[in-house]
N, CA, C and O atoms as a printed pandas DataFrame, in Angstrom:
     atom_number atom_name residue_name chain_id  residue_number  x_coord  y_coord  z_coord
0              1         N          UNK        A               1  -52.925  222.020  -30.267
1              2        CA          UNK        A               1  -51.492  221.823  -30.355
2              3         C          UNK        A               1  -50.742  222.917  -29.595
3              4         O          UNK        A               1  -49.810  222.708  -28.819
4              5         N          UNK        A               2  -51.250  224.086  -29.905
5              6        CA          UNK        A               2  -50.950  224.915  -28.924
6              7         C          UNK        A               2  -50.529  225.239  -27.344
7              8         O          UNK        A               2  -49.619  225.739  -26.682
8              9         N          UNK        A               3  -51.530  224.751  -27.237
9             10        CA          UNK        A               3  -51.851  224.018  -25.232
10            11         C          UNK        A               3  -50.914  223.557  -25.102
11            12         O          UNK        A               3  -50.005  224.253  -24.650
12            13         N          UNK        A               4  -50.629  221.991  -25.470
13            14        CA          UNK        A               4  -49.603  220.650  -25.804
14            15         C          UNK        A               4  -48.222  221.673  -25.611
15            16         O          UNK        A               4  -47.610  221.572  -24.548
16            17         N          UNK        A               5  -47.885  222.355  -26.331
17            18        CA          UNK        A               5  -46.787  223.020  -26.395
18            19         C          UNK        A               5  -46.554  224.302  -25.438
19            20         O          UNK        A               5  -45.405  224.743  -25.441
20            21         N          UNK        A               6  -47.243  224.776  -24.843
21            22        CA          UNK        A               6  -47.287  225.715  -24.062
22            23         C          UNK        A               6  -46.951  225.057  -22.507
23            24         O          UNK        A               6  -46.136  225.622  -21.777
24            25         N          UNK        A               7  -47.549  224.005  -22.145
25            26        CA          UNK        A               7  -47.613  222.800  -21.483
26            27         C          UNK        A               7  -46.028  222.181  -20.873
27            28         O          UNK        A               7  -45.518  221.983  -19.770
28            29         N          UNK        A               8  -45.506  221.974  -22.808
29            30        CA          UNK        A               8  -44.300  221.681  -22.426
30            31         C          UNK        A               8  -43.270  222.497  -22.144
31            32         O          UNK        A               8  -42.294  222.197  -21.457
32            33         N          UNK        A               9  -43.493  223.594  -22.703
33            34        CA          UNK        A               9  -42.580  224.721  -22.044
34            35         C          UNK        A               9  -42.797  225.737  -20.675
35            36         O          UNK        A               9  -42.184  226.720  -20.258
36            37         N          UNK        A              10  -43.599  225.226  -20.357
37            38        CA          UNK        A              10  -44.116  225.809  -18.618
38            39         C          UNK        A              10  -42.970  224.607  -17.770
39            40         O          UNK        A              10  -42.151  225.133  -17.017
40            41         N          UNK        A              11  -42.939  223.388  -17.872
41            42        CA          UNK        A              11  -42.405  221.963  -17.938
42            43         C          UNK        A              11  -41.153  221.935  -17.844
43            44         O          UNK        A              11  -40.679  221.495  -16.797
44            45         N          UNK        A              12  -40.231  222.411  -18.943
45            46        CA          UNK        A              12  -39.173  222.928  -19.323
46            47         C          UNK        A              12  -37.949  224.107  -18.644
47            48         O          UNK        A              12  -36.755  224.126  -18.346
48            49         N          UNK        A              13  -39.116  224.991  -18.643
49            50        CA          UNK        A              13  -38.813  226.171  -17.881
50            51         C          UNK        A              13  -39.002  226.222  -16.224
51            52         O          UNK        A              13  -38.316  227.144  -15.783
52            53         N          UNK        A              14  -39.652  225.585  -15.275
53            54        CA          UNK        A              14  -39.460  224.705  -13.970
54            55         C          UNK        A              14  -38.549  224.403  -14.005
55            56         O          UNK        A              14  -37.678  225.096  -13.480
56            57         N          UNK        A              15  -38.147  222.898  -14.802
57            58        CA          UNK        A              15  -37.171  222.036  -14.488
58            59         C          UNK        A              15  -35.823  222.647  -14.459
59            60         O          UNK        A              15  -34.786  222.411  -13.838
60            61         N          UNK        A              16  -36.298  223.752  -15.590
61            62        CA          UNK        A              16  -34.796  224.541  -15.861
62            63         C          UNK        A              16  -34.026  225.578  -14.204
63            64         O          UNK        A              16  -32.899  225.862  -13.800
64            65         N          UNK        A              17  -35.389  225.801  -13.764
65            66        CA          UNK        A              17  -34.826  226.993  -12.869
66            67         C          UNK        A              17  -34.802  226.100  -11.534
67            68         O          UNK        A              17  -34.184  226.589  -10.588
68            69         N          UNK        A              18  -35.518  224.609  -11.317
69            70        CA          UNK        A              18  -34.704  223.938  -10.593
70            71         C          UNK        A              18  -33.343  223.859  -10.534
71            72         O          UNK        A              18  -32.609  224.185   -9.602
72            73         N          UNK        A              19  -32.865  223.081  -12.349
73            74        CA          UNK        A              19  -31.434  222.582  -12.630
74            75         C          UNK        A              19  -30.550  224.237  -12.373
75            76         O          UNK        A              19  -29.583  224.012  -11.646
76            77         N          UNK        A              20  -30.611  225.543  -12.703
77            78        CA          UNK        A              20  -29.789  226.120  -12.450
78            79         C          UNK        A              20  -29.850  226.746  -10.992
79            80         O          UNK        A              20  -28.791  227.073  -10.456
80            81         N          UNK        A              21  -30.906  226.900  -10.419
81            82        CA          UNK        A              21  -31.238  227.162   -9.415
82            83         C          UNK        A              21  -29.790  226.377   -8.122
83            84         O          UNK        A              21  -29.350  226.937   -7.118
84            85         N          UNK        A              22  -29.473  225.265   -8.560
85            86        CA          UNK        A              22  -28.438  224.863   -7.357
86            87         C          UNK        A              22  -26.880  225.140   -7.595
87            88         O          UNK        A              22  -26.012  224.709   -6.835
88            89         N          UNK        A              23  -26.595  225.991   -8.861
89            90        CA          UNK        A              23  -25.796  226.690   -8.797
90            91         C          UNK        A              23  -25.521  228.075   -7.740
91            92         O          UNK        A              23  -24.412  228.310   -7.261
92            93         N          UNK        A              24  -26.503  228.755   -7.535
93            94        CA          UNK        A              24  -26.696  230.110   -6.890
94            95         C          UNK        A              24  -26.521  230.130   -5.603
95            96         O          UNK        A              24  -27.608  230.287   -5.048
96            97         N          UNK        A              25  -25.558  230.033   -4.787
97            98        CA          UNK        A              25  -25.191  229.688   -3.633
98            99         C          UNK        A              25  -24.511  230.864   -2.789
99           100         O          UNK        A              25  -24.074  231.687   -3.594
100          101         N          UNK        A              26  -24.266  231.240   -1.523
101          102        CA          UNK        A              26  -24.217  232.175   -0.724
102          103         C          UNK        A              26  -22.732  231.553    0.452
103          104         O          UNK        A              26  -22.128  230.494    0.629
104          105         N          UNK        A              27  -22.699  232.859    0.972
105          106        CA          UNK        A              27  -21.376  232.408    2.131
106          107         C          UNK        A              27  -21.691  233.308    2.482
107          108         O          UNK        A              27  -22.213  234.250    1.886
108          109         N          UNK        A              28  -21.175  233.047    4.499
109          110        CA          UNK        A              28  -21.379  233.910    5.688
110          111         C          UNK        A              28  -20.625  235.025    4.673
111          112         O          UNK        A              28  -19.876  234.848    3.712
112          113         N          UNK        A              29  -21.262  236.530    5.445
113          114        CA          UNK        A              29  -20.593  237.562    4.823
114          115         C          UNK        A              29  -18.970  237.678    5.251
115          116         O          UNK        A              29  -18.091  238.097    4.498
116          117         N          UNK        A              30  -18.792  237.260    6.491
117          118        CA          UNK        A              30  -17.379  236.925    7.161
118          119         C          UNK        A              30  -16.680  236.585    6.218
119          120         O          UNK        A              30  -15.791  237.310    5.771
120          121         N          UNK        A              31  -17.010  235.226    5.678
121          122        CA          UNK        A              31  -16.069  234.569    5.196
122          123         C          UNK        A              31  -16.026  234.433    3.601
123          124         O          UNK        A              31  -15.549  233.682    2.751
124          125         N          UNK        A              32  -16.919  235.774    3.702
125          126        CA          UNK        A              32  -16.823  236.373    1.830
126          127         C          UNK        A              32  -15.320  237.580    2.010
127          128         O          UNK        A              32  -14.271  237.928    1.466
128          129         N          UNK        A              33  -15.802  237.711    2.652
129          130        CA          UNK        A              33  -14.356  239.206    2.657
130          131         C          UNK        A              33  -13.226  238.457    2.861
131          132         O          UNK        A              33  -12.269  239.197    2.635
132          133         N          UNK        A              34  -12.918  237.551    3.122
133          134        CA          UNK        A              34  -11.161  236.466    3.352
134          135         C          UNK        A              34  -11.413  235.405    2.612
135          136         O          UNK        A              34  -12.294  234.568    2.810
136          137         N          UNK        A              35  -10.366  235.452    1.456
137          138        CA          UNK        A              35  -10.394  234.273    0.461
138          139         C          UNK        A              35  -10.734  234.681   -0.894
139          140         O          UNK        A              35  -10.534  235.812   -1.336
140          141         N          UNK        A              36  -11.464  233.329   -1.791
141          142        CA          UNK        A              36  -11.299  233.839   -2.656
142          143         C          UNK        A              36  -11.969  235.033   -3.159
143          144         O          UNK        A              36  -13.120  235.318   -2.830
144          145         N          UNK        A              37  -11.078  235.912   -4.160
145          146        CA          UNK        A              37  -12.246  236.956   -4.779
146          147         C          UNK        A              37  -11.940  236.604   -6.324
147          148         O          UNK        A              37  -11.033  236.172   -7.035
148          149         N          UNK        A              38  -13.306  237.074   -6.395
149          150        CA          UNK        A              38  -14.552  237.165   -7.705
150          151         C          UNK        A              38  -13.904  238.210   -8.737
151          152         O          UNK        A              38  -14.116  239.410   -8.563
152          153         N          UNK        A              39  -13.096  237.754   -9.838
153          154        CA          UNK        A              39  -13.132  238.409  -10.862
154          155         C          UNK        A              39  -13.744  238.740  -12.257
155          156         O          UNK        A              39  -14.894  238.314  -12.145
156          157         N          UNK        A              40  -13.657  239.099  -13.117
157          158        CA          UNK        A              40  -14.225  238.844  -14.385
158          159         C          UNK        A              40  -15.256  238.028  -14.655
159          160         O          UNK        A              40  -16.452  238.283  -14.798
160          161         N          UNK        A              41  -14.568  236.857  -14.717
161          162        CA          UNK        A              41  -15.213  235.590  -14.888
162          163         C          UNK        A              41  -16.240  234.938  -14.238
163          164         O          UNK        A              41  -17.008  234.085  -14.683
164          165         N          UNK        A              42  -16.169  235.461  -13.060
165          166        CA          UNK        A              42  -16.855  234.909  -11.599
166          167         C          UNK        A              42  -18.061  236.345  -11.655
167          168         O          UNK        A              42  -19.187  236.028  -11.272
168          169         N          UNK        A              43  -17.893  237.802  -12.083
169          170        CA          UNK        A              43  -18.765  238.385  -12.235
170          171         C          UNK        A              43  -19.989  237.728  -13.607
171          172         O          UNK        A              43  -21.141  237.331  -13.432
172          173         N          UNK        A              44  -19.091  237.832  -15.104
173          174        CA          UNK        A              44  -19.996  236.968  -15.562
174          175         C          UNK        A              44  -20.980  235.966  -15.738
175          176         O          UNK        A              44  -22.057  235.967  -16.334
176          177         N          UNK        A              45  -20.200  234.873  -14.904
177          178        CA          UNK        A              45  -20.852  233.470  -14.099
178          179         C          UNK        A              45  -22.346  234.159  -13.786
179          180         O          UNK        A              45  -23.402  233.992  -14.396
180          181         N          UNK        A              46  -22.034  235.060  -12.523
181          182        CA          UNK        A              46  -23.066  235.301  -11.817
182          183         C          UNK        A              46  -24.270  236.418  -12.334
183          184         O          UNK        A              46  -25.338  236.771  -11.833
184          185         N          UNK        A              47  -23.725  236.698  -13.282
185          186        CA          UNK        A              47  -24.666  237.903  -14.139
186          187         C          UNK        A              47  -25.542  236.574  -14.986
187          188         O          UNK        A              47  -26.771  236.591  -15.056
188          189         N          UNK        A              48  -24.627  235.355  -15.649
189          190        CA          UNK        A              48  -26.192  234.749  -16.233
190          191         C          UNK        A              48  -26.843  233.889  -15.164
191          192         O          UNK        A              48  -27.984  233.428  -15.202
192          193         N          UNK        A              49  -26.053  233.765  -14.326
193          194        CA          UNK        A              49  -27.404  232.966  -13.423
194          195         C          UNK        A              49  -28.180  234.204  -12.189
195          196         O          UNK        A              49  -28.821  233.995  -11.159
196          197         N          UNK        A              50  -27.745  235.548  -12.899
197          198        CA          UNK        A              50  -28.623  236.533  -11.614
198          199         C          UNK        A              50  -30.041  236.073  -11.713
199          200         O          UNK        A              50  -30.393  235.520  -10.671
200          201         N          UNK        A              51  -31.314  236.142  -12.974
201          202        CA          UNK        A              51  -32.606  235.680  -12.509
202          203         C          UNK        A              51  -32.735  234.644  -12.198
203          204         O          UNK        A              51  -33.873  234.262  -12.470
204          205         N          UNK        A              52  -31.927  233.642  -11.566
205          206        CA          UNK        A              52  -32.999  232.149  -10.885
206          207         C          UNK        A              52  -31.826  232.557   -9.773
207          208         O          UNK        A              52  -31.497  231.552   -9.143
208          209         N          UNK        A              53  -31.244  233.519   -9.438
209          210        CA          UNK        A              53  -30.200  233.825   -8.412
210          211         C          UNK        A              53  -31.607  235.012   -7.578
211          212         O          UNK        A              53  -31.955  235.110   -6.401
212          213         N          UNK        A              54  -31.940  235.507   -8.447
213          214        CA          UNK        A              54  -33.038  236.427   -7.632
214          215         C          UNK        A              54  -34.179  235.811   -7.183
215          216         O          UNK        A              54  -34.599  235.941   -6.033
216          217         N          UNK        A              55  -34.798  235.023   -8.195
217          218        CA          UNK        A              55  -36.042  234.158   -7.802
218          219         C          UNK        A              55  -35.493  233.367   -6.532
219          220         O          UNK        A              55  -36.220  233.493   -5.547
220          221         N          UNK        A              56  -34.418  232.618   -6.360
221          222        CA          UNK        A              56  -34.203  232.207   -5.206
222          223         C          UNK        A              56  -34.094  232.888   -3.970
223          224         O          UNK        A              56  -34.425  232.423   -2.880
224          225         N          UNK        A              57  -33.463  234.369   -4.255
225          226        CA          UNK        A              57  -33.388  235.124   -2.885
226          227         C          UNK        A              57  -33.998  235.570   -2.411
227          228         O          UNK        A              57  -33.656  236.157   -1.385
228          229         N          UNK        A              58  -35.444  235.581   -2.902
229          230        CA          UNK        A              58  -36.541  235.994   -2.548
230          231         C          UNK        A              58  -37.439  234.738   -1.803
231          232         O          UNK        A              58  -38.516  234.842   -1.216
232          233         N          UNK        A              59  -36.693  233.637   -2.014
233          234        CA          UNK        A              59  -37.400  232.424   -1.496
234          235         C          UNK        A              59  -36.714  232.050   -0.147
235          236         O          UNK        A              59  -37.336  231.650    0.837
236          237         N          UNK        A              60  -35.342  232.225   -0.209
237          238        CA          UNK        A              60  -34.485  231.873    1.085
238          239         C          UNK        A              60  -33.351  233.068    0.876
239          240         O          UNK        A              60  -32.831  233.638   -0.083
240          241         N          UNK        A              61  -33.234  233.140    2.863
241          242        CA          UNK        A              61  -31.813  234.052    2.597
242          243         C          UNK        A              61  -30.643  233.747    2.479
243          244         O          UNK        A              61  -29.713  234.522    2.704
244          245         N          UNK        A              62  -30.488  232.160    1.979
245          246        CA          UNK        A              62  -29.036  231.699    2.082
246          247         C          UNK        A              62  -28.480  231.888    0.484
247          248         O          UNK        A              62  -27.513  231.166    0.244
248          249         N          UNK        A              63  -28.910  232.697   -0.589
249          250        CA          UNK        A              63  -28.973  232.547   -1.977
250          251         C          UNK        A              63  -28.925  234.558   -1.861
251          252         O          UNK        A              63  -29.718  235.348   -1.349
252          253         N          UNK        A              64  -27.321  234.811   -2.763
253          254        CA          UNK        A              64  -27.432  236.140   -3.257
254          255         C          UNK        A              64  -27.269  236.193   -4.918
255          256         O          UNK        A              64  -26.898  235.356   -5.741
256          257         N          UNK        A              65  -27.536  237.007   -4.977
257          258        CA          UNK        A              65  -26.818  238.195   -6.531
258          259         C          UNK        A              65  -26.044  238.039   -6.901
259          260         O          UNK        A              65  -25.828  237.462   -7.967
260          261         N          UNK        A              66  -25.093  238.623   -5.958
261          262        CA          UNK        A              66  -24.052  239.594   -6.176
262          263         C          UNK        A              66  -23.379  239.054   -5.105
263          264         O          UNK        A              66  -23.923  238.743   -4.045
264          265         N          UNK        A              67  -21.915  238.904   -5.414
265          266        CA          UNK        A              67  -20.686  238.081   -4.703
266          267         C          UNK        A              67  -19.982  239.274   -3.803
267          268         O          UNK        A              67  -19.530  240.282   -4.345
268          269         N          UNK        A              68  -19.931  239.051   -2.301
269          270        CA          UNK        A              68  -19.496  240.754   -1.559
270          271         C          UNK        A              68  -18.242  241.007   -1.288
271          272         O          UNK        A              68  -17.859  241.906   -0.540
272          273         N          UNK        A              69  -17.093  239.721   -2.271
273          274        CA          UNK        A              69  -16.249  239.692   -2.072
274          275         C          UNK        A              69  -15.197  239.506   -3.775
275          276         O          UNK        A              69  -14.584  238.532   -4.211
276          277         N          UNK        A              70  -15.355  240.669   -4.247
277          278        CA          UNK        A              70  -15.409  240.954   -5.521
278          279         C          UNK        A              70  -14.322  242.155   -5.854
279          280         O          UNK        A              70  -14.168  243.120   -5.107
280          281         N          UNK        A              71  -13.545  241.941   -7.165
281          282        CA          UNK        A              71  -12.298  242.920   -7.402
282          283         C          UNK        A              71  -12.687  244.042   -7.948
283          284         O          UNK        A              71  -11.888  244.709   -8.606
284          285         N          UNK        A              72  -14.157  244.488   -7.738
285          286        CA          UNK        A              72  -14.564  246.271   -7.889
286          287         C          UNK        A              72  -14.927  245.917   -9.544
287          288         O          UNK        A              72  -15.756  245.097   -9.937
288          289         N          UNK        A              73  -13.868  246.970  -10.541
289          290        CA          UNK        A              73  -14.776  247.010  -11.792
290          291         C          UNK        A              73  -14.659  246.172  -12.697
291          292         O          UNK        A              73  -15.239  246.270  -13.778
292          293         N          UNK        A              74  -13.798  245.121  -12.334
293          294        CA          UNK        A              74  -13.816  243.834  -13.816
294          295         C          UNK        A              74  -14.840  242.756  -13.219
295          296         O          UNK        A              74  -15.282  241.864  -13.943
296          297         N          UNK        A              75  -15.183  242.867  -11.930
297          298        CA          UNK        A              75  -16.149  241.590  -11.763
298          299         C          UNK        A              75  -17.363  242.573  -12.508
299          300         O          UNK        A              75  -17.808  242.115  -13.560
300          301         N          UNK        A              76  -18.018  244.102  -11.961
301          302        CA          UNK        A              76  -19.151  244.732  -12.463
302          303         C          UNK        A              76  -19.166  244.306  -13.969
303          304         O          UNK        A              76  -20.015  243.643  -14.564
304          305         N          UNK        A              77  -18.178  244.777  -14.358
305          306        CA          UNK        A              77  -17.854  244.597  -15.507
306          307         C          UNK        A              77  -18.558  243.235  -16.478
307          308         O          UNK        A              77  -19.355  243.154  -17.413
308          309         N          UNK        A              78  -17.859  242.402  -15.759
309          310        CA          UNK        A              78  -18.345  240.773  -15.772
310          311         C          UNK        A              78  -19.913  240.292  -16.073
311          312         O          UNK        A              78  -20.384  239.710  -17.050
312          313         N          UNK        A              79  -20.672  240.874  -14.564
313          314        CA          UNK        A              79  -21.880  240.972  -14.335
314          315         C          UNK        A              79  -22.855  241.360  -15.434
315          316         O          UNK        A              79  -23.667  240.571  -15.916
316          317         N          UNK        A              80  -22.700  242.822  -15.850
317          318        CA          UNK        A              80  -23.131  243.758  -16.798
318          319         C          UNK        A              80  -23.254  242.794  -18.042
319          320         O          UNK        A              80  -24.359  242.503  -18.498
320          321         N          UNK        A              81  -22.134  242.337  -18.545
321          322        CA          UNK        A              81  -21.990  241.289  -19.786
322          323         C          UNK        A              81  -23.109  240.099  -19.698
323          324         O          UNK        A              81  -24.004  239.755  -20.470
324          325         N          UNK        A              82  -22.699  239.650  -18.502
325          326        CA          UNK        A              82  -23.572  238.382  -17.947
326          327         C          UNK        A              82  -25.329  238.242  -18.034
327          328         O          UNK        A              82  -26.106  237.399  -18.482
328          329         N          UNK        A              83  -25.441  239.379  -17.441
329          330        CA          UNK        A              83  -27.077  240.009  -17.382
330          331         C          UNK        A              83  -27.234  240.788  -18.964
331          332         O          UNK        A              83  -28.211  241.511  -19.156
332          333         N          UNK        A              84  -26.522  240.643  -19.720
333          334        CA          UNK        A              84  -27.607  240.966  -20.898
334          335         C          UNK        A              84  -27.392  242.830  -20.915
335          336         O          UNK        A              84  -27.876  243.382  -21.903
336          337         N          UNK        A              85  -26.823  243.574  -20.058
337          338        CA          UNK        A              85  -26.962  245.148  -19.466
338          339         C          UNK        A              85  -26.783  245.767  -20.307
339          340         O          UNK        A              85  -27.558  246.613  -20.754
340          341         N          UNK        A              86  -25.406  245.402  -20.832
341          342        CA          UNK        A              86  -24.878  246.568  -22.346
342          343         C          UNK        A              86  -25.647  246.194  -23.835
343          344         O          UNK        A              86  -25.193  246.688  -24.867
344          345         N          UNK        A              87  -27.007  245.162  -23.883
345          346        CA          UNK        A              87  -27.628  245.303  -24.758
346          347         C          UNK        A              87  -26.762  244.117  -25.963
347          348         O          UNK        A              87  -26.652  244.390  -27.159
348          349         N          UNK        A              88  -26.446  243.358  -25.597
349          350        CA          UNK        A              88  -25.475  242.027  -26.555
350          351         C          UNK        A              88  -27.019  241.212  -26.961
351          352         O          UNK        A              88  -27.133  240.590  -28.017
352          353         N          UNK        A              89  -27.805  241.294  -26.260
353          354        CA          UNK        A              89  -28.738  240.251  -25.840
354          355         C          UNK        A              89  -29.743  240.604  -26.799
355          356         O          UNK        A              89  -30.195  240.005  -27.775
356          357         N          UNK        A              90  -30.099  242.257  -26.041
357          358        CA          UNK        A              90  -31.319  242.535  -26.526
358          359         C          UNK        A              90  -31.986  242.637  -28.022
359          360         O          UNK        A              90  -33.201  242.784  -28.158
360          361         N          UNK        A              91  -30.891  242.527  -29.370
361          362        CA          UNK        A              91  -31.189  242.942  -30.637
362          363         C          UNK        A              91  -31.877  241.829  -31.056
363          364         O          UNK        A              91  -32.893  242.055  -31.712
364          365         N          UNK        A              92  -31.663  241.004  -30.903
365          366        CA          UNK        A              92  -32.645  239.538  -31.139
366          367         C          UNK        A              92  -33.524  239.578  -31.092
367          368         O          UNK        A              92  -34.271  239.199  -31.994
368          369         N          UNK        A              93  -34.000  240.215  -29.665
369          370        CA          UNK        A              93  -35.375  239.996  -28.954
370          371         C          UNK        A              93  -36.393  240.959  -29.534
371          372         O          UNK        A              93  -37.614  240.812  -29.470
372          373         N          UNK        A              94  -35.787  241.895  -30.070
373          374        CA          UNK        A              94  -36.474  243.045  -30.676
374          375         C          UNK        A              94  -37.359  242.436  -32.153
375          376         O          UNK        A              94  -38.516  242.648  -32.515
376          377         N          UNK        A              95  -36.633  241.893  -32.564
377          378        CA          UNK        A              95  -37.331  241.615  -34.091
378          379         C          UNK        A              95  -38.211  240.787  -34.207
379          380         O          UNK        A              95  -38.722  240.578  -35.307
């Protein structure tokens, strides 16, 4: 039963980093610096999809991180929250 279930969550976890995987999207660096910028919200965004944002950028270079056209410390800010950084995440995982 074990297997069976291990199985389905190998299964799960693919499909998953397919489905978020086409969120994580990139722009010429040009045309990151004119237009819109990345606040708060848009740092957050990108802080929970940073690991299938990294697994991708390591696969192609059209897929970043980190947005290069960003309002300094409320997008970091954002990010930090997003990724789990200041430890919101981690007390769960501990027990």
């Amino acid at each position: 039963m074990k297997t069976k279930n291990r199985v389905l969550l190998s299964i799960f976890v693919v499909v998953a980093l397919f489905f978020f995987s086409s969120c994580a999207t990139v722009q010429q660096v040009d045309d990151c610096t004119s237009g819109h910028t990345y606040g708060f919200l848009g740092g957050l965004w990108h802080g929970i999809i940073a690991p299938v944002s990294f697994i991708g950028s390591l696969v192609s270079d059209h897929i970043a991180v980190w947005a290069v056209n960003n309002n300094g410390g409320w997008y970091t800010f954002g990010f930090l929250i997003g990724v789990g950084g200041l430890g919101f995440g981690g007390s769960k995982a501990s027990r």
